[in-house]
C-alpha positions as CSV (number, residue, x, y, z in Angstrom):
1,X,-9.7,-108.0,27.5
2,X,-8.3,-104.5,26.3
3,X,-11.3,-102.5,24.8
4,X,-10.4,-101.6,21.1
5,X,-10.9,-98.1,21.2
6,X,-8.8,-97.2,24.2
7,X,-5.2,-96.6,23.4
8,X,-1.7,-98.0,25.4
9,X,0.1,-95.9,27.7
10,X,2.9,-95.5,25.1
11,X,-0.1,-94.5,22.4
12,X,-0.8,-91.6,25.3
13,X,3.0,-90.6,25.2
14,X,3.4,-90.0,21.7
15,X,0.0,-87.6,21.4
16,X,1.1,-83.9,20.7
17,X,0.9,-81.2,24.0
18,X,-0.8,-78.0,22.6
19,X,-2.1,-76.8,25.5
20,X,0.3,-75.8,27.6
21,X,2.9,-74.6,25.2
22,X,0.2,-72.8,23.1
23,X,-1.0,-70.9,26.5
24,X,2.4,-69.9,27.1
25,X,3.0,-68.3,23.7
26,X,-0.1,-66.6,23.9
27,X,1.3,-65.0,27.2
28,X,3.9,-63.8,26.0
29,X,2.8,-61.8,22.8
30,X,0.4,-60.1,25.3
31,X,3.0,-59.3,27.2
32,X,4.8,-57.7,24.5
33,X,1.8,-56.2,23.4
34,X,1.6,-54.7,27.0
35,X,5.2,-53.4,26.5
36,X,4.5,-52.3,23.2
37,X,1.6,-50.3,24.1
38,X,3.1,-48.8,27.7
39,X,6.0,-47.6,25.8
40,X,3.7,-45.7,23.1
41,X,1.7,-44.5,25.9
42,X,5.4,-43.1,27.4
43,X,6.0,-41.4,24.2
44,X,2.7,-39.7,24.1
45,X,2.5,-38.5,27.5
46,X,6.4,-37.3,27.0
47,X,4.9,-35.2,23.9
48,X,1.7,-34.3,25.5
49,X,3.2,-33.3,28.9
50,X,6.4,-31.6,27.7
51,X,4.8,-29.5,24.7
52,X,6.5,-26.4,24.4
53,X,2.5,-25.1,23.5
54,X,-0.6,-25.5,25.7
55,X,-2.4,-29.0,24.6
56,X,-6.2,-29.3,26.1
57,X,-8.1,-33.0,25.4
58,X,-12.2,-31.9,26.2
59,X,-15.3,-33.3,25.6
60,X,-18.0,-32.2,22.9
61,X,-18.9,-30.2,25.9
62,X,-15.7,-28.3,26.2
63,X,-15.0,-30.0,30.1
64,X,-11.3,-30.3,29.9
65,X,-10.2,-34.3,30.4
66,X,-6.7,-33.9,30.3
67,X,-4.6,-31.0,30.4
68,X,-0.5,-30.4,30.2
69,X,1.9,-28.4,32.4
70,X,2.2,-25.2,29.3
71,X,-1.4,-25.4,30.3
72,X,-1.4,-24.8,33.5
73,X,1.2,-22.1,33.5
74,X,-1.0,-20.2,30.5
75,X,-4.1,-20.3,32.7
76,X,-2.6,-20.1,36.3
77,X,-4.2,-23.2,37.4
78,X,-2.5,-27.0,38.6
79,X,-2.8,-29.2,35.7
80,X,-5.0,-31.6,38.5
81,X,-7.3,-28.5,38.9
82,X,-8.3,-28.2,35.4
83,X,-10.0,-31.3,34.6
84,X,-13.9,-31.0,35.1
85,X,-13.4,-27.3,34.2
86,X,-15.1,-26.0,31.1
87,X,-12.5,-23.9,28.9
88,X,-14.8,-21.1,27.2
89,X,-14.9,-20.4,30.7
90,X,-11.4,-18.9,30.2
91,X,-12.1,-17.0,27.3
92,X,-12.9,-13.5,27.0
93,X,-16.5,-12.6,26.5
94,X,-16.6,-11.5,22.7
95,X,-14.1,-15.7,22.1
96,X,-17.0,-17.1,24.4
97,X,-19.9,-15.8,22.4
98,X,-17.8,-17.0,19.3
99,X,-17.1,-20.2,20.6
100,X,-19.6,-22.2,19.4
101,X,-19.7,-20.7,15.8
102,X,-15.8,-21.9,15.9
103,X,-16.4,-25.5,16.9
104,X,-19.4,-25.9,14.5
105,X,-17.1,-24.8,11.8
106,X,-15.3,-28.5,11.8
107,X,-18.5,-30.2,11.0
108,X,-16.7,-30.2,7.4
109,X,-13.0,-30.0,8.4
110,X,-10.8,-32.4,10.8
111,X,-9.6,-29.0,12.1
112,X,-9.6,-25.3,12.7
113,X,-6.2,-23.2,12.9
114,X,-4.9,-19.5,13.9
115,X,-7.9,-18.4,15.6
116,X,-7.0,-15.6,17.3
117,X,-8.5,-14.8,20.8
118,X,-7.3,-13.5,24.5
119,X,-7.7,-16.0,27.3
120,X,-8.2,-14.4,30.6
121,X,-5.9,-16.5,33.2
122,X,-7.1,-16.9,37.1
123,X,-4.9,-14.4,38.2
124,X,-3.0,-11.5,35.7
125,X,-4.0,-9.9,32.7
126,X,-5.4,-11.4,29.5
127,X,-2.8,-13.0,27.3
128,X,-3.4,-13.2,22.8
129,X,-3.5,-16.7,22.0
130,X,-3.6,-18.7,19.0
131,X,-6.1,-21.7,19.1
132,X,-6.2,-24.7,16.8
133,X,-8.7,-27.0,17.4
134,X,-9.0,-30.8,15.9
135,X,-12.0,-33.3,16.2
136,X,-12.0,-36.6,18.2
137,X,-13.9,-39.4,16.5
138,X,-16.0,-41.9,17.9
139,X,-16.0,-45.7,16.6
140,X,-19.3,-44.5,15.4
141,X,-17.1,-41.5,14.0
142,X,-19.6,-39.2,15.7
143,X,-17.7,-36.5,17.8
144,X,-16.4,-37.9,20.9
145,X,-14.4,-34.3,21.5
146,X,-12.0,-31.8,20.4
147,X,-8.2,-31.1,20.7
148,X,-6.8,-27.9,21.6
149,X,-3.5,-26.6,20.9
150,X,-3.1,-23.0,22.3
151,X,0.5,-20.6,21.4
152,X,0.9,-17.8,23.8
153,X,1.3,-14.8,20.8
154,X,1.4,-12.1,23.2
155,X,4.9,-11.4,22.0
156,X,4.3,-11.0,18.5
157,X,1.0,-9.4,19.2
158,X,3.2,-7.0,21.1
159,X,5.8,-6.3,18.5
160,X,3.1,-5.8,15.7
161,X,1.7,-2.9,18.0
162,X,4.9,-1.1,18.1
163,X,5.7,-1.1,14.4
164,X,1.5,0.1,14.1
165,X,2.3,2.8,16.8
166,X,5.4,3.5,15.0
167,X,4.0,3.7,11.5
168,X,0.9,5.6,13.2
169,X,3.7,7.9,14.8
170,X,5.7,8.4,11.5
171,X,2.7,9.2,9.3
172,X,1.6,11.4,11.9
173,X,5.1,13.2,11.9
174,X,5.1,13.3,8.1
175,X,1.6,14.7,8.1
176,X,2.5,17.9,10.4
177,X,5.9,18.3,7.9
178,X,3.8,18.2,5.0
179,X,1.8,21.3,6.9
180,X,4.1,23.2,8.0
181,X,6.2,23.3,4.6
182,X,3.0,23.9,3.0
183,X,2.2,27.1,5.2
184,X,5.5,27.9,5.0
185,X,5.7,27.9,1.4
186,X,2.2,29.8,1.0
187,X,3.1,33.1,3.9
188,X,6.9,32.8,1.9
189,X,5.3,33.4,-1.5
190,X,3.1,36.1,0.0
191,X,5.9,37.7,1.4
192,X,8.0,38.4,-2.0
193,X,4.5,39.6,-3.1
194,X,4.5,42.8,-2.1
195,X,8.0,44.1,-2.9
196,X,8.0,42.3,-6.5
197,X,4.3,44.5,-6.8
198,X,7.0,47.7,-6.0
199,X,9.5,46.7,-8.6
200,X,6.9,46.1,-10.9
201,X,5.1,49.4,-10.3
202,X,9.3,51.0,-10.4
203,X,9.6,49.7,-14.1
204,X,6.8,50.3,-15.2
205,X,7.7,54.1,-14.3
206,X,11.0,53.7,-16.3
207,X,9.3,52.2,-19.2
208,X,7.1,54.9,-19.3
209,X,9.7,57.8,-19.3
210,X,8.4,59.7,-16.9
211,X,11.5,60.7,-15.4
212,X,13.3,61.3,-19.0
213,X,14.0,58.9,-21.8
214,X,16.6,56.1,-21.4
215,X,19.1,55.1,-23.2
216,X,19.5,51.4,-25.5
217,X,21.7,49.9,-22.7
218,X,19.2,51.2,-19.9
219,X,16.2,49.5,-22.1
220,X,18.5,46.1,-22.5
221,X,18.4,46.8,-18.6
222,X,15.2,46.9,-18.1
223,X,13.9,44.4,-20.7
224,X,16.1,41.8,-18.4
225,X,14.3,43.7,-15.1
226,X,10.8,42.5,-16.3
227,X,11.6,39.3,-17.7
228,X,13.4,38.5,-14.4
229,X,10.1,39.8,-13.2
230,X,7.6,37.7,-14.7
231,X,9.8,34.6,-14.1
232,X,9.8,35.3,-10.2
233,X,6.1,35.9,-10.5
234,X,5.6,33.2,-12.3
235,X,8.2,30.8,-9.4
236,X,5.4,32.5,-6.6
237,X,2.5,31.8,-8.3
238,X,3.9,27.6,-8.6
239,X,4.8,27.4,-5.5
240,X,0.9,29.1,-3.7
241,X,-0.4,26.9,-6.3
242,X,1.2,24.0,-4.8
243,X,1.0,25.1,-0.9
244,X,-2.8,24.9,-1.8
245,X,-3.1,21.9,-3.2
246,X,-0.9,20.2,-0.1
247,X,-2.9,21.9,2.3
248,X,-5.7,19.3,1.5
249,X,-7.9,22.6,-0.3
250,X,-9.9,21.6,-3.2
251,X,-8.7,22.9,-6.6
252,X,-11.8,25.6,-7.7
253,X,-12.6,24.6,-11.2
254,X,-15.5,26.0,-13.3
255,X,-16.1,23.1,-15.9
256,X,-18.3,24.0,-19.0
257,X,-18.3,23.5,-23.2
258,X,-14.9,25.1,-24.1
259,X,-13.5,25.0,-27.4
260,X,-10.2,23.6,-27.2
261,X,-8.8,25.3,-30.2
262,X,-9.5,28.8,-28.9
263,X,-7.3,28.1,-26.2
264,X,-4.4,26.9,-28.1
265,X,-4.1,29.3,-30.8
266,X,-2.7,31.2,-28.0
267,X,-0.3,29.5,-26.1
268,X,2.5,30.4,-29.2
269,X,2.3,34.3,-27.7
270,X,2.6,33.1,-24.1
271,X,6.1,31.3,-24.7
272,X,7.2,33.4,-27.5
273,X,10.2,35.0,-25.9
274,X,10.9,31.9,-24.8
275,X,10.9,30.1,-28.1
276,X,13.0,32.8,-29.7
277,X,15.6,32.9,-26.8
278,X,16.2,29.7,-27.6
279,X,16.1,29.3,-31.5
280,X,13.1,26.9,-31.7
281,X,10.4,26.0,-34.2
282,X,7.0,25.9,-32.9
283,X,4.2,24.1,-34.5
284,X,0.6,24.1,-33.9
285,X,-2.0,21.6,-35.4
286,X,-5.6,21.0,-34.4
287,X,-7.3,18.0,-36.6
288,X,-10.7,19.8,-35.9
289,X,-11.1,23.6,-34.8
290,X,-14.4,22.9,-33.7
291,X,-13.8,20.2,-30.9
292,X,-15.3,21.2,-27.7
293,X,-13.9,19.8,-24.2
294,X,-15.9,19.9,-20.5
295,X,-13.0,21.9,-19.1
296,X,-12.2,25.3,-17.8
297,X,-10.3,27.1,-20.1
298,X,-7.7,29.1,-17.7
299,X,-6.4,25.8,-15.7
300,X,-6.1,24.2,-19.1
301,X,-4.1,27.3,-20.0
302,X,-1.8,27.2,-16.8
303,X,-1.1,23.3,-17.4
304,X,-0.1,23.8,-21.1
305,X,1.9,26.4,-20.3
306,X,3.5,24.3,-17.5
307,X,4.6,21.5,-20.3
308,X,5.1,24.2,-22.6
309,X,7.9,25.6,-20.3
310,X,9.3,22.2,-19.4
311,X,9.7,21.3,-22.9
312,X,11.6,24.3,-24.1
313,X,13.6,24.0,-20.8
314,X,15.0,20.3,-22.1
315,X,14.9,21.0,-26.0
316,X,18.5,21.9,-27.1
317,X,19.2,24.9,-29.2
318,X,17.7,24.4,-32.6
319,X,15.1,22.1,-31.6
320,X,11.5,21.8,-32.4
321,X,8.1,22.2,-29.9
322,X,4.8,20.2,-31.2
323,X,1.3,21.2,-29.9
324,X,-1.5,19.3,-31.3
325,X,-4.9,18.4,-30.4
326,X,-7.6,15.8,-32.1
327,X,-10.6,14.1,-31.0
328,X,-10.8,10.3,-29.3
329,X,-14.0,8.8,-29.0
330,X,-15.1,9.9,-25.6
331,X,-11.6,12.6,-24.7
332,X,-10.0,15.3,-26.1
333,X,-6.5,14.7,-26.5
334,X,-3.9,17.5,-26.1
335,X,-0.3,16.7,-26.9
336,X,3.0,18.9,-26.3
337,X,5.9,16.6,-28.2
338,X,9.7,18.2,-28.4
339,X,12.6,17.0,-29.9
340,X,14.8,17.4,-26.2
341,X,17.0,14.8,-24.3
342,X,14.0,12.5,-23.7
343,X,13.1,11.0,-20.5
344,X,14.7,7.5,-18.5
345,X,11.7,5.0,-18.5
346,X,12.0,4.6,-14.6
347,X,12.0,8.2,-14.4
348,X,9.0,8.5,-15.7
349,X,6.7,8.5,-12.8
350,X,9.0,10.3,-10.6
351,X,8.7,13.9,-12.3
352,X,5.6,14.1,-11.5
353,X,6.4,13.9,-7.5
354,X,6.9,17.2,-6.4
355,X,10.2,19.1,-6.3
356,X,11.6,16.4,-8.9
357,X,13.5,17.8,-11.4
358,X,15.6,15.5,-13.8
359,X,19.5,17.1,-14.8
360,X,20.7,16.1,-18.2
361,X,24.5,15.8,-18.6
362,X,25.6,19.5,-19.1
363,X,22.7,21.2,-18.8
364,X,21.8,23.6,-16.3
365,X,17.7,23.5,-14.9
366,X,15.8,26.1,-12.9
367,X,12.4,25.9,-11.5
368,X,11.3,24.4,-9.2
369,X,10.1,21.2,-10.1
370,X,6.5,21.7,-9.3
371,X,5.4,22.4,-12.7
372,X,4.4,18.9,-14.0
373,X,2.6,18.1,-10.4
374,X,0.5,20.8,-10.4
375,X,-0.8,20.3,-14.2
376,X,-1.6,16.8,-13.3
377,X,-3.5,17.6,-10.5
378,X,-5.0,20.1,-12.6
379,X,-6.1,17.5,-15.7
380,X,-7.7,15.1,-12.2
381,X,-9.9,18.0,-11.2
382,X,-11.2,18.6,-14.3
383,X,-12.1,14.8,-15.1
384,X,-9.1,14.0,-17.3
385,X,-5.7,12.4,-17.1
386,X,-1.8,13.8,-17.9
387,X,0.8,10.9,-19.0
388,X,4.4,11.0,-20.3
389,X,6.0,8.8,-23.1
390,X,9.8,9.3,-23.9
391,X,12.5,7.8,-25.6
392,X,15.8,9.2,-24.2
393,X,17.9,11.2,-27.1
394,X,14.5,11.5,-28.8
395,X,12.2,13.6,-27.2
396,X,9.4,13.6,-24.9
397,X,5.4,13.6,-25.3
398,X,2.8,14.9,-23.0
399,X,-0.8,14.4,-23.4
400,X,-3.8,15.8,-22.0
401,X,-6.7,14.1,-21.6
402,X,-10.3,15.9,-21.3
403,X,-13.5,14.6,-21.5
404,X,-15.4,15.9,-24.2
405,X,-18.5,17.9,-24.0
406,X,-21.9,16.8,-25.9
């Protein structure tokens, strides 16, 4: 009799087969899995091995585990020669000693990039490198090591060096220019010294009548003689100003109290002939005659009389010269204003570079465009300032800053 609980034959045909078609599934997604994974390991060895740039793998250590071919050729070494070796090893000392400091730096990055170091190969000379490194994490995402990218940068490191030793070269150059113009310019203006002194000793001979009395064309004469005179003088005197000044000497200054209007009440007699030659009004106000200045009195003399000149050189015929001086809360400030062509706004830094000299339409300039240089480096030894404002067709204003005195 058939026990109850065992089943038929056919009962035993009509059960399901997992097992041996589940097995086989199972095979074959690891397989693919195996495919999958070989082919991604392809890829990254392609990238690792074929980087244009060195790429190290090391320990926390710095041992080098794995190393490509730019590697090798950077540090003269088979790539199956540089596993086990430590890479500080093939820094120089001063990357070595800083080596450490680097790596501990990532303790709050993922990674470290452009630090610049040389590398000292096996064989040849020391080559400027650019090192990036990266962490590796463990599972435990403590550090299981590091990995190095390193660019050769000789080349650039190279370039930057020549435009440095060109720059260095040019400045240089410019520096000896700048030294021999200005010695030039100083034995020049010493030169025409001594025979102006002679012409100047000559008419003062005529003027005196000595010889026998002259004429009114022979005075015309030599009324044009000493004017001619005093503007030569005055050309020599610029230009040794200016030779000192480039020459790197100090400007010799003797600051003390100075009242400022005692020195421009006067200024109206030095330009005079000038004024009159010319047809222009002049104008002098001082808010308060007693306002006193830190200054020394002749430099602030030779610079008004600078932008004193300048402005009656660009005031037209009929025009009007302003000089006016009131007190600022901690300066004394000094203005020249004329009514003249007025000044470009992008020109107005340039006149005071030496030898600049701005050429209205039509109108013919002298000088020699040292004027306005040398009165600002006159105002910066004394403490103060010089600026320009302008308004072209409308005139021009100057103003000198002092600092005033307790």
């Amino acid at each position: 009799m058939m026990d109850p609980q065992q089943g038929t034959v056919a009962d035993a045909r009509e059960a399901p087969r997992k097992g041996p078609d589940t097995s086989a599934l199972q095979h074959k997604e690891l397989l693919t899995s195996r495919d999958a994974i070989d082919r991604e390991r392809q890829r990254y060895f392609e990238l690792f091995e074929f980087a244009p740039d060195a790429c190290f793998l090391t320990d926390s250590k710095g041992i080098i585990r794995e190393a490509n071919a730019a590697a090798s050729r950077l540090l003269g070494v088979p790539t199956p020669f540089l596993a086990g070796r430590m890479l500080p090893t093939f820094f120089e000392d001063s990357a070595r000693k800083a080596y450490r400091r680097q790596v501990d730096q990532l303790s709050g990055s993922e990674r470290s990039d452009d630090w610049e170091i040389r590398l000292q190969p096996r064989s040849g000379t020391s080559t400027d490198v650019s090192v990036s490194i990266g962490r590796i994490a463990a599972r435990d995402k403590s550090i299981a090591g590091y990995r190095w990218v390193v660019r050769d940068i000789s080349k650039r490191k190279h370039a930057e060096n020549e435009i440095l030793t060109r720059e260095r070269k040019a400045r240089d150059e410019a520096e000896v220019s700048n030294r021999i113009k200005s010695d030039f310019l100083a034995l020049l203006s010493h030169e025409f010294r001594t025979p102006l002194q002679a012409i100047f000793g000559y008419t003062e001979l005529l003027e005196r009548e000595i010889h026998g009395p002259l004429n009114d064309s022979q005075r015309r004469y030599l009324l044009r003689i000493q004017q001619s005179q005093q503007h030569l003088l005055g050309l020599i005197t610029t230009i040794l100003d200016f030779a000192k000044l480039e020459s790197g000497q100090s400007i010799d200054v003797a600051l003390y109290p100075t009242v400022v209007n005692e020195v421009l009440m006067h200024m109206e007699g030095l330009v005079g002939a000038q004024l009159e030659e010319k047809e222009l009004s002049y104008n002098y106000r001082c808010g308060n005659s007693s306002i006193v200045a830190n200054a020394d009195a002749a430099k602030v003399r030779q610079g008004l009389l600078n932008l004193l000149a300048n402005a009656i050189k660009f005031t037209d015929r009929g025009g009007a010269i302003t000089l006016e001086c009131e007190e600022e809360p901690e300066a004394v400030a000094i203005r020249v204003t004329d009514t003249g062509k007025g000044i470009p706004p992008d020109k107005l830094d340039a006149i005071f570079q030496p030898f600049v000299q701005l050429k209205p339409r039509g109108a013919v300039t002298n000088g020699t465009g040292l004027g306005l240089p040398i009165s600002r480096r006159l105002a910066m030894a004394m403490g103060g300032s010089l600026t320009a404002a302008s308004e072209p067709g409308k005139g021009s204003i100057f103003t000198l800053r002092l600092q005033r005195a307790s």
